[in-house]
C-alpha positions as CSV (number, residue, x, y, z in Angstrom):
1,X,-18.5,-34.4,30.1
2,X,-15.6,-36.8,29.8
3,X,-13.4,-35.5,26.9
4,X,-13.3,-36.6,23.2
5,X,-9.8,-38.9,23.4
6,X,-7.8,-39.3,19.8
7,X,-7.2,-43.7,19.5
8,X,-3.9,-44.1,20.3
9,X,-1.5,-43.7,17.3
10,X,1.9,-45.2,16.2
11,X,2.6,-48.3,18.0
12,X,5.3,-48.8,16.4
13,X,7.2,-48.3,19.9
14,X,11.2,-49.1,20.3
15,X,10.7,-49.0,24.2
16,X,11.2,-52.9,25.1
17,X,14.0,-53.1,22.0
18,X,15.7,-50.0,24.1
19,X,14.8,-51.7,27.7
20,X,17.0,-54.6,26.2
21,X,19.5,-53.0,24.8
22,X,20.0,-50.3,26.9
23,X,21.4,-47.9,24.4
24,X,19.7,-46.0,21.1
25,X,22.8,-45.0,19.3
26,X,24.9,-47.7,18.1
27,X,28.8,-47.1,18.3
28,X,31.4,-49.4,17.8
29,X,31.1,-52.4,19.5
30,X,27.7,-51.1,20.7
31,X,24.3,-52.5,19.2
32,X,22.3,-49.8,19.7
33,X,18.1,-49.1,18.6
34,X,19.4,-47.0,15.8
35,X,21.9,-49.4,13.3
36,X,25.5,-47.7,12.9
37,X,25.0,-47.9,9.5
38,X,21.7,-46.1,9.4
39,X,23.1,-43.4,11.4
40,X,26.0,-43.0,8.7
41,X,23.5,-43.2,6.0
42,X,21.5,-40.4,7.6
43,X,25.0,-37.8,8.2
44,X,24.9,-38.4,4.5
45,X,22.2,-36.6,3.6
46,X,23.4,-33.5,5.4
47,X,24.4,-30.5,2.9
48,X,27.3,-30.1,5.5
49,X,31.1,-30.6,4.5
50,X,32.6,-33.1,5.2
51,X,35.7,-31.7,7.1
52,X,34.6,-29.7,10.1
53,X,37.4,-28.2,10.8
54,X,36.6,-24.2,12.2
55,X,33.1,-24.9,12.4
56,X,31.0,-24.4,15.8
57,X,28.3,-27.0,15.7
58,X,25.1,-27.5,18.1
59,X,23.4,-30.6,18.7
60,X,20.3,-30.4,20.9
61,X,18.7,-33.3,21.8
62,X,21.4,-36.0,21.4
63,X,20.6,-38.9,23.2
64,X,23.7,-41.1,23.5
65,X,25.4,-38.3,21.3
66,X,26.4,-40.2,18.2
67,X,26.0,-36.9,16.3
68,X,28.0,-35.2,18.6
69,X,30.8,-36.9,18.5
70,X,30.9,-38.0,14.8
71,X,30.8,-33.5,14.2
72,X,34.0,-33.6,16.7
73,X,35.3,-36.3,15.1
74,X,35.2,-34.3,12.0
75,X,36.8,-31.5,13.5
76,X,33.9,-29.0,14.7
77,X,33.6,-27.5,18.5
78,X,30.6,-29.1,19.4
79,X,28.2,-28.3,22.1
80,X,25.5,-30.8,23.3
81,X,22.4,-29.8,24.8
82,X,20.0,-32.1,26.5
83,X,17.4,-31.2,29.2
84,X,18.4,-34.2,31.3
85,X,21.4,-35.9,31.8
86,X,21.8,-39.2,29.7
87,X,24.7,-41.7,31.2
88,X,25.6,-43.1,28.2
89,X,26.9,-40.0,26.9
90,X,28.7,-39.1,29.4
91,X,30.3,-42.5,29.1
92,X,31.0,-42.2,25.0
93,X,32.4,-38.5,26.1
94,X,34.9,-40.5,28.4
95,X,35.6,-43.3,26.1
96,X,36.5,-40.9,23.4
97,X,38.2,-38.6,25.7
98,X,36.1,-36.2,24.3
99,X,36.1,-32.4,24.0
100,X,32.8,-31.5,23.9
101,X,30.5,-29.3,25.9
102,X,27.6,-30.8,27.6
103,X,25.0,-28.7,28.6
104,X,21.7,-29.1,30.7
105,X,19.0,-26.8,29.0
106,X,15.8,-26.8,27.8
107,X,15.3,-25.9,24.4
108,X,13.2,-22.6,25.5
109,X,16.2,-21.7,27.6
110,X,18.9,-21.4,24.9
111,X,18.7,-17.8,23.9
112,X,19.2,-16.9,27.5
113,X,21.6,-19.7,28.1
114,X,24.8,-17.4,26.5
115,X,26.5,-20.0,24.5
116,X,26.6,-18.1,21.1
117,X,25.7,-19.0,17.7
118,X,27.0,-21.9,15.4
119,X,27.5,-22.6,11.9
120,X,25.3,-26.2,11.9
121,X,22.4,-26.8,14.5
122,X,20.8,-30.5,14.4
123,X,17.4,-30.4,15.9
124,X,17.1,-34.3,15.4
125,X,13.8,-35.9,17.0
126,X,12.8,-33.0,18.9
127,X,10.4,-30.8,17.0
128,X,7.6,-33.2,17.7
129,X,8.4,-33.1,21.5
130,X,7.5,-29.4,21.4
131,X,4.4,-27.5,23.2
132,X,5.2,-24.7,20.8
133,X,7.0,-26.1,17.6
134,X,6.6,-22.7,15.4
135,X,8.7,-21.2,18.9
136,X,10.9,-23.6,19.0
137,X,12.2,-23.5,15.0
138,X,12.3,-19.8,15.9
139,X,15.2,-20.2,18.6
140,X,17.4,-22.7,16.0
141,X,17.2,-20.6,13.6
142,X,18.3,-17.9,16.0
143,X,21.2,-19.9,16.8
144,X,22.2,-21.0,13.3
145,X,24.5,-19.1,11.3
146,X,24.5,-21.4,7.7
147,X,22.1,-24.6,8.4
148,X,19.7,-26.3,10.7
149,X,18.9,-29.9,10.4
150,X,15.3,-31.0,11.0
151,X,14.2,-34.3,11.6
152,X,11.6,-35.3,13.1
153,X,8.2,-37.2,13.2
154,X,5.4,-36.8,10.8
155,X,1.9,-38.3,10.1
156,X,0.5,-40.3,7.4
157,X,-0.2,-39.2,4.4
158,X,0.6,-35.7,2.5
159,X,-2.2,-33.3,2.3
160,X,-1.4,-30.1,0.4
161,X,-3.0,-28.0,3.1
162,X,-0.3,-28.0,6.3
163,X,-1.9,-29.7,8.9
164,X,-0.3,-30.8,12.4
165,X,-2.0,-33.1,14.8
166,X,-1.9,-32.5,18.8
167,X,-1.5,-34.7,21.7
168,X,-2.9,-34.0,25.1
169,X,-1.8,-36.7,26.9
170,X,-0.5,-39.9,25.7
171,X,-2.3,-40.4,22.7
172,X,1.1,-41.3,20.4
173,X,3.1,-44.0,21.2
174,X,1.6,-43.7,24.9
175,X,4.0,-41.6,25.7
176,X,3.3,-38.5,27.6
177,X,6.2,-35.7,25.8
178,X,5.1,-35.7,22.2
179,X,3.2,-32.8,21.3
180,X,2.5,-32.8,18.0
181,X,2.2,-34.7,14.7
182,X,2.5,-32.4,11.5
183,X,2.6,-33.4,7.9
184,X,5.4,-33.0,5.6
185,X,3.9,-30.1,4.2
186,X,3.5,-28.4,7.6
187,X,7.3,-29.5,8.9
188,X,8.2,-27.1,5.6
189,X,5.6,-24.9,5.9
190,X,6.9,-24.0,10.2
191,X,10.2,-23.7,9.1
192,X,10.0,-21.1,6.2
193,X,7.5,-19.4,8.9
194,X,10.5,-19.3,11.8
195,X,12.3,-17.0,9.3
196,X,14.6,-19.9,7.2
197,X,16.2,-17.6,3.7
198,X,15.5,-21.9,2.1
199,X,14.1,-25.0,3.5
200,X,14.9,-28.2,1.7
201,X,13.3,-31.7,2.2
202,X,16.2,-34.2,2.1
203,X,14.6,-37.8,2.9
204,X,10.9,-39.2,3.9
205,X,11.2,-42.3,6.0
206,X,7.5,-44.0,6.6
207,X,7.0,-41.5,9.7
208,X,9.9,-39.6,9.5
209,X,11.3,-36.5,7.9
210,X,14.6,-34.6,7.0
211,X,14.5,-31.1,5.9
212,X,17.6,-29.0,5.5
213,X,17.2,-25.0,7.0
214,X,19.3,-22.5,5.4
215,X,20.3,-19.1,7.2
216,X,21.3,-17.5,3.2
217,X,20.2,-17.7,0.0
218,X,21.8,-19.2,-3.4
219,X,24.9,-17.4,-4.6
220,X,23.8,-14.9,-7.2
221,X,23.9,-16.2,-10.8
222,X,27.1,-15.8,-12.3
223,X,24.6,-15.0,-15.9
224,X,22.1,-13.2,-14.3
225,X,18.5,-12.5,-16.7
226,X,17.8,-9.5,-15.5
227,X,19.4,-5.9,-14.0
228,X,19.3,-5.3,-9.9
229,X,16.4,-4.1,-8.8
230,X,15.8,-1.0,-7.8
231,X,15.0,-0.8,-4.2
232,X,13.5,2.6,-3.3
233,X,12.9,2.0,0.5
234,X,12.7,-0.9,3.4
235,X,10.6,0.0,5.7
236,X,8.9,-1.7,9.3
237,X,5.4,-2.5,7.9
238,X,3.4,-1.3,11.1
239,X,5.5,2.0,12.0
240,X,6.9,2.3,8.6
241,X,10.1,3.4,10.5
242,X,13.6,1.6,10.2
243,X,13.2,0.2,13.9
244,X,12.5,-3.2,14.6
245,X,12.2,-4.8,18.0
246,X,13.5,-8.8,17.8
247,X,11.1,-9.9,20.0
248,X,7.9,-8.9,18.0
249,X,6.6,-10.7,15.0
250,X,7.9,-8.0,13.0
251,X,8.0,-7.4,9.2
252,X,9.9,-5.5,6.9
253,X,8.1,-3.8,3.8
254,X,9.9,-3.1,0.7
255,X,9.3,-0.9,-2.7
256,X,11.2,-1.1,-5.7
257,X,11.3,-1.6,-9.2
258,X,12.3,-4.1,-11.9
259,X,12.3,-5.4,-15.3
260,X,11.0,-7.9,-14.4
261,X,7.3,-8.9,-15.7
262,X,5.8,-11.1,-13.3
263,X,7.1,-12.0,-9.5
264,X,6.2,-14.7,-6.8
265,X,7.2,-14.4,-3.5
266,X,9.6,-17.0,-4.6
267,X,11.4,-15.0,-6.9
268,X,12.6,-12.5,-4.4
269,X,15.7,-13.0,-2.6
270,X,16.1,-10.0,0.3
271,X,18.6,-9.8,2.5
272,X,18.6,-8.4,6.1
273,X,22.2,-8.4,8.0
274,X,23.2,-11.0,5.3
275,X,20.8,-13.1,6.3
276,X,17.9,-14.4,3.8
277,X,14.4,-13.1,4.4
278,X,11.8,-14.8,2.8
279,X,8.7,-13.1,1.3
280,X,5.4,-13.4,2.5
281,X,3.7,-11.2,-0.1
282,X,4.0,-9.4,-3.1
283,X,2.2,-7.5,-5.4
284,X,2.3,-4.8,-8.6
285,X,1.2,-1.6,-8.1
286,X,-0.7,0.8,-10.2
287,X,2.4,3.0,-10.8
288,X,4.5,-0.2,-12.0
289,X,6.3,-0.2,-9.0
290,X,6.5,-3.3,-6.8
291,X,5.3,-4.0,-2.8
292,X,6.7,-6.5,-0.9
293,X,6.6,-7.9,2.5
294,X,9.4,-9.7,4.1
295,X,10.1,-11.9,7.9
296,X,12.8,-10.8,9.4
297,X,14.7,-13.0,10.7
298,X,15.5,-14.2,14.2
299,X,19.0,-13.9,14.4
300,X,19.6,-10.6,13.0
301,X,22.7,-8.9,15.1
302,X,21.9,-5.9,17.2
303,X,22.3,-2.2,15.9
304,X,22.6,-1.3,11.8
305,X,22.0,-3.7,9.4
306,X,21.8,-3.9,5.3
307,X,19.2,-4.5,3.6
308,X,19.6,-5.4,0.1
309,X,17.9,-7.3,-2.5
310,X,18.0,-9.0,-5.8
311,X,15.7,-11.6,-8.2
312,X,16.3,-15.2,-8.0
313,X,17.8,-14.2,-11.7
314,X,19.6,-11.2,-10.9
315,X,22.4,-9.4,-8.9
316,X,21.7,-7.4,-5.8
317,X,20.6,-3.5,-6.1
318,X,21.4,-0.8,-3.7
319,X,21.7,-0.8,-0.2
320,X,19.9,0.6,2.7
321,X,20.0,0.2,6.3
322,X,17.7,-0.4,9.5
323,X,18.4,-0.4,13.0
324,X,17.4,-3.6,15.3
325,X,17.4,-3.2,19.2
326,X,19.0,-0.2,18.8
327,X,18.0,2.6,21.6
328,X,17.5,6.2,21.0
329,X,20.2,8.1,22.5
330,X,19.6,12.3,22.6
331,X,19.8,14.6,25.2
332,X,17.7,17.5,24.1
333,X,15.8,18.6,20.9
334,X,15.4,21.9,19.7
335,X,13.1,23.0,17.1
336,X,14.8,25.3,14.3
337,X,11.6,26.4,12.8
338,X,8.3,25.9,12.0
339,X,5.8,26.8,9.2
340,X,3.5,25.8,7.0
341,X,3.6,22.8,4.4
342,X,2.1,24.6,1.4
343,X,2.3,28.4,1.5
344,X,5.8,28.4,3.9
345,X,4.5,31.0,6.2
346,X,6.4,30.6,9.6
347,X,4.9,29.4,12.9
348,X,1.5,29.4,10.9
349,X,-0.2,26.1,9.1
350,X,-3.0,24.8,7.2
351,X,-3.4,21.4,6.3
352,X,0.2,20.7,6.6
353,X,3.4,21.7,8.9
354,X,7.0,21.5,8.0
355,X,9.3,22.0,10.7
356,X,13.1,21.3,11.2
357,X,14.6,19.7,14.1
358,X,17.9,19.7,15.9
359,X,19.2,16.8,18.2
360,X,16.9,13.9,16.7
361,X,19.2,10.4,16.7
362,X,20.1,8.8,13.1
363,X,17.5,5.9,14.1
364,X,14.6,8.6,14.9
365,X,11.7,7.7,12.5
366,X,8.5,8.1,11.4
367,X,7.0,5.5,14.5
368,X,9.5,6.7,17.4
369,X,9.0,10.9,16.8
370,X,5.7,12.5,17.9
371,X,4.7,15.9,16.8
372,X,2.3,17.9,19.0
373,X,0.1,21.3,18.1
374,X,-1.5,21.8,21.8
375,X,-3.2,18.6,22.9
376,X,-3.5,16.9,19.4
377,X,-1.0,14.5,18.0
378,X,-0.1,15.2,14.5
379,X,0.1,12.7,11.7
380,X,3.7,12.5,10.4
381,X,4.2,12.1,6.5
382,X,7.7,12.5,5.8
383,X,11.3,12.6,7.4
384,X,14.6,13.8,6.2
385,X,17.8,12.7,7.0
386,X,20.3,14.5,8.9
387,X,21.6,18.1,6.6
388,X,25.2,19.1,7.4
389,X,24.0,21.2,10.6
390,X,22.5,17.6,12.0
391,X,19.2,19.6,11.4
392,X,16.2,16.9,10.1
393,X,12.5,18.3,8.3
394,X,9.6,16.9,9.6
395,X,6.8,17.1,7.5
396,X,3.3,15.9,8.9
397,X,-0.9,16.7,8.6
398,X,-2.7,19.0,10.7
399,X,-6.2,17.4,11.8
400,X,-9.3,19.8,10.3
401,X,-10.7,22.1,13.6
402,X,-6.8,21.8,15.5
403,X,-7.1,25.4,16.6
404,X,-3.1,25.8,17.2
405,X,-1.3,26.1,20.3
406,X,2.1,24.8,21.3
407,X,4.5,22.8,19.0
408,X,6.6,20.1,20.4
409,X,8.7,17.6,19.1
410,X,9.2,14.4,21.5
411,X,11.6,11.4,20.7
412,X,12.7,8.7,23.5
413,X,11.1,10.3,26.1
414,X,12.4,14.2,25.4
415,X,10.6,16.9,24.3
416,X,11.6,19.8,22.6
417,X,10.7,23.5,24.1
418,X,7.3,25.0,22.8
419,X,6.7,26.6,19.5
420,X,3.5,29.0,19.8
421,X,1.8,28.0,16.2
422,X,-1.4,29.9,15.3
423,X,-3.8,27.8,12.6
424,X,-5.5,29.3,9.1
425,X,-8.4,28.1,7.6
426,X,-8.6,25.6,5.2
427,X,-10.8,25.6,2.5
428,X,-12.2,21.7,1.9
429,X,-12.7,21.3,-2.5
């Protein structure tokens, strides 16, 4: 069966103007696709300052570079990335004898690529280009330190629910690289979902769309309405450990309390390495206490990072830490002592065990330790901290029927000598 073919869309096509004119950015004394006073008009609607100076900027994408160079010409160390090589940048970078780095990637390819991250990315008529666009907002904001700028193609229209058209072939323009057509909505929509702290729309052309991507949230107000929060833990929402891999879709979970009556997800401002998460659920618990869920972001550095959090009206609360990428590093583990949870009669257990652990790493959790009575895997409920020996409790629940057997304790691929544990009935109310 012959497949079901979209009618072409957009014919509003700048080829034969481009065949003529040979170039898409104008420069001086260049007449260009793109009018140089259009392209000033769009630099200012950037939330970027105007002096450059210190600032690493990356433009991927960049055609004949205006962009580029006028963020060199401004002062920033700029870095162009294009997955083919274009002549006429090359020939404004000799014109203008200039400075910047010109790089032959794919977009895909720039977190292997080494290159760093910058204060200001411009993603500037790319997203639509895209196979994977969620993927792709991913890796800028990976890259992006303070802002990413957005522009890019959209449909007709504004429905409230995101939606995103697809091309298989060459069914926009007739051109066979765009991917995909998404809304306004759903431009705003993908970036708050590839982990951006604030996304703001800065201009809607007739089929075209500026949104400005912010690593960090709002300063804090200098009158805030209400006290800090009080964050009681941050926790991975699968393993409810303090590890997070980068490369998973990975969320943080958070509990805390505050004055506050009534919260959105909008309201809550969390920060992870000093980088804005944004919140992608929250609700009030029974006890008055709050549950929140939070992205984190791509970007995060390696090893221990804060996590702290405050209300859009507020100052930030108390800090705690997790560990990204970070491996565990132990060489043995020795078990202190074991007993039970409830009664505290050693190397003997009920429905509980409490045992105490030497050796464990300060990023061993609840989802990276495994407790063992014989052949069965023990649920763990609880984990201390280091105490001045470097000694941690363990506390976890003993399945009904375990008949006993050898303890263990394994973490990062050790295991701890054997503990001979006997088991007392428990009687079920």
């Amino acid at each position: 069966m012959e497949p079901l073919r979209h009618r072409r869309r957009y014919q509003n096509d700048f080829i034969e103007e481009l065949e003529r004119k040979q170039w898409y950015h104008s420069f001086e004394g260049i007449d260009g696709v793109m009018p140089l006073d259009w392209l000033r008009e769009r630099w200012k609607r950037f939330p970027i300052p105007p002096d450059l100076t210190g600032k690493r900027v990356l433009d991927i994408g960049p055609w004949d570079g205006w962009f580029s160079f006028e963020a060199e010409r401004r002062g920033a160390a700029v870095v162009s990335v294009d997955r083919e090589e274009v002549p006429n940048y090359l020939e404004m970078h000799r014109r203008l004898d200039s400075k910047n780095e010109y790089r032959l990637l794919d977009l895909y390819e720039l977190p292997g690529a080494g290159l760093g991250r910058f204060d200001i990315v411009f993603c500037l008529g790319v997203l639509y280009h895209l196979k994977h666009p969620v993927l792709g907002l991913e890796i800028v904001c990976g890259l992006a330190t303070d802002v990413a700028i957005i522009e890019t193609f959209v449909i007709e229209g504004d429905p409230e629910i995101p939606v995103m058209e697809f091309y298989e072939t060459d069914e926009l323009n007739g051109h066979m690289d765009n991917w995909v057509g998404p809304s306004v909505n759903c431009v705003l929509a993908m970036c708050r979902t590839a982990g951006f702290a604030r996304v703001q729309l800065l201009a809607r052309d007739a089929t075209n769309v500026s949104v400005a991507c912010f690593r960090k949230w709002e300063p804090p107000p200098a009158d805030p309405q209400f006290a800090p929060p009080e964050l009681i833990s941050a926790v991975n929402s699968t393993t409810f450990g303090i590890n997070f891999a980068p490369l998973r879709d990975e969320y943080l979970t958070a509990w805390f309390r505050t004055e506050a009556e009534t919260l959105s997800r909008e309201d809550l401002c969390l920060e992870i390495g000093g980088y804005g998460a944004p919140a992608v659920f929250v609700r009030r618990r029974d006890d008055g206490a709050w549950h929140a869920n939070f992205r984190v972001p791509p970007g995060t550095p390696q090893g221990w990072n804060d996590v702290r959090l405050r209300l859009r009206n507020s100052g930030f609360g108390r800090t705690t830490r997790i560990a990204i990428d970070l491996p565990l590093h132990l060489d043995r583990l020795h078990v202190r002592g074991v007993c039970d949870g409830t009664a505290w009669t050693p190397n003997e257990v009920g429905g509980t065990l409490a045992c105490w652990v030497e050796g464990l790493p300060e990023n061993a959790d609840l989802g990276n330790v495994r407790l063992w009575l014989g052949k069965q895997r023990l649920r763990l409920t609880w984990m201390a901290g280091h105490d001045a020996s470097g000694v941690r409790q363990i506390n976890a629940a003993v399945p009904p029927g375990c008949t006993g057997g050898d303890f263990q304790v394994e973490c990062g691929g050790v295991r701890s000598g054997s503990v001979p544990i006997v088991t007392k009935s428990v009687t079920v109310r």
